[in-house]
N, C-alpha and C positions, 0 to 999 in steps of 0.2 A: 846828183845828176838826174834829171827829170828822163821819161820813156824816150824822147826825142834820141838823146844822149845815148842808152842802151841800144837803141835802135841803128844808129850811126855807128857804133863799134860794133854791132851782127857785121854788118853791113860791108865793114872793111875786112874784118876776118873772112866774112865769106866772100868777099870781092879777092883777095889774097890766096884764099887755098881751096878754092871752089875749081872744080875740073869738069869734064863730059860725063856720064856717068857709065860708063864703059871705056875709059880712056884703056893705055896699055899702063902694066904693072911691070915692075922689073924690081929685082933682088932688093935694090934700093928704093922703090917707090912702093908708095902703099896707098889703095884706093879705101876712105872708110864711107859707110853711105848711114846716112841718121833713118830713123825709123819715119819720116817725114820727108824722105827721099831728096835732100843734101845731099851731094858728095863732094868730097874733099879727099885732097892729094898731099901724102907726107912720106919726104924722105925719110930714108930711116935703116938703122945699123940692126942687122942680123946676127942675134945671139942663139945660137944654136947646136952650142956645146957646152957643156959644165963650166969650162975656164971662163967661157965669155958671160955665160949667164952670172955666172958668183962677181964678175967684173962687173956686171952691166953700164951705168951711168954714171959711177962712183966716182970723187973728185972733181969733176965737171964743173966751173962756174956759171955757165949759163950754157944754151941751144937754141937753133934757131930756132922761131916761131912754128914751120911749118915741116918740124923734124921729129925725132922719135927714133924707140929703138923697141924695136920687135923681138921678142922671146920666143922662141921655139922648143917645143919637149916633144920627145921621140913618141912618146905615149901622154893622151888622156887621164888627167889625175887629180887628188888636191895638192894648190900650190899656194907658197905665202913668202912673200917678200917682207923687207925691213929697209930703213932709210938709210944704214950706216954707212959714214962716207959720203952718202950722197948731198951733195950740196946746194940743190935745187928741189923747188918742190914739184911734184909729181903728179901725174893724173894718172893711173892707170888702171888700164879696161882688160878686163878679162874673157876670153874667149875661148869657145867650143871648139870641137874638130872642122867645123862647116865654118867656122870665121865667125860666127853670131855672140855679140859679145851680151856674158850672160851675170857679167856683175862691175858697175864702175867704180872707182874709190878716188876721191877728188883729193887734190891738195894734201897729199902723203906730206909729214914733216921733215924737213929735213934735217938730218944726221939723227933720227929717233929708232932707237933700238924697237919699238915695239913692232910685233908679227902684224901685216897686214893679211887677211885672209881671201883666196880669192873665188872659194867656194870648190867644188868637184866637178871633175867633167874640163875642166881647163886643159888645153893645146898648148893657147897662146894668150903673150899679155905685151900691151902694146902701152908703153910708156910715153907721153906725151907731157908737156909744161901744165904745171899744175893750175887750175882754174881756165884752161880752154875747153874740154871737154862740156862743162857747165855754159860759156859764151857760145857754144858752139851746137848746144844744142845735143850731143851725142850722150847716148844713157844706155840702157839693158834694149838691147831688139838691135843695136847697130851693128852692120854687117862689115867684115876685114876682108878688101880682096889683097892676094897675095902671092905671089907662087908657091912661098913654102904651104900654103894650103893645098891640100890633095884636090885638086881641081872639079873628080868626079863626084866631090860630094861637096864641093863650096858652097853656101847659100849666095856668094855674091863672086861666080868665076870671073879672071881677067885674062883678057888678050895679053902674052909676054912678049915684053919689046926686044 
C-alpha cells in the first residue's frame, strides 16, 4: 500500500471516531486527545474493582472499533497486565492521575502469559484493539478525559452528560 493508502485509512479512522474536542464524557464515553490535538471518542466498559479488573477483556472474540475498556485503581502505582484469556490483541495506554498517558504498549499477544509492564505512577489503562493507537496516531503525552478522573486535576476535564 503506497502513502495514498495509509492516508485513506487516517482518514476513515479519523472520520469514524473523531468528536469536538470538549464534547461531553459520560461513564461510557471516553474523550482521548493525541499530542497533536486529535480527538476521538470511545465507548468503553469501566473496571474499577478487583473482580472486574482480574476480568477485564477476557474471552472476547472481537470489539468494536471505537470501544475499549477503562481500568481504574483506587491509588497511583505500578501496574502490569498479561494476555491470558484474552483473545484479541490489545493496545494498551497507560496513564497518570491527570489522564496523561505516560507509556503505550501496541499489540499485546493474545493469550501470552507474559507481564506487560506499565511503568509507576499509573491510575488508569485504557485498552483499545491492538494496532489503532499506532493508526491513530496516539503515544506517550495523549490525554484520557473521563469522569473517573478527578476533574480538579485532569489535564484534559469533560463536561458530564
Amino acid at each position: 500500500m503506497g502513502n495514498g493508502g495509509a492516508i485513506l485509512i487516517w482518514c476513515g479512522l479519523a472520520g469514524l471516531l473523531s468528536g469536538p474536542a470538549f464534547a461531553a464524557c459520560s461513564d461510557s464515553t471516553l474523550m482521548l486527545q493525541t499530542e497533536t490535538g486529535v480527538t476521538s471518542r470511545f465507548t468503553v466498559e469501566v473496571a474499577d474493582d478487583g473482580e472486574e479488573r482480574a476480568q477485564g477483556l477476557m474471552h472476547r472474540a472481537r470489539m468494536p472499533l471505537a470501544a475499549g475498556m477503562l481500568f481504574v485503581y483506587d491509588h497511583p502505582g505500578r501496574v502490569s497486565f498479561w494476555m491470558e484469556n484474552t483473545l484479541i490483541p490489545l493496545d494498551m495506554l497507560f496513564a497518570d492521575p491527570t489522564g496523561r498517558v505516560l507509556h503505550v504498549h501496541e499489540n499485546a499477544v493474545p493469550l501470552d502469559r507474559t507481564p506487560i509492564r506499565g511503568g509507576d505512577n499509573i491510575k488508569y489503562v485504557l485498552e483499545i484493539n491492538g494496532g489503532l493507537a499506532r493508526r491513530m496516531g496516539i503515544g506517550e503525552g495523549a490525554l484520557i478525559a473521563h469522569p473517573a478522573i478527578d476533574q480538579t486535576i485532569a489535564a484534559l476535564p469533560c463536561t458530564v452528560e
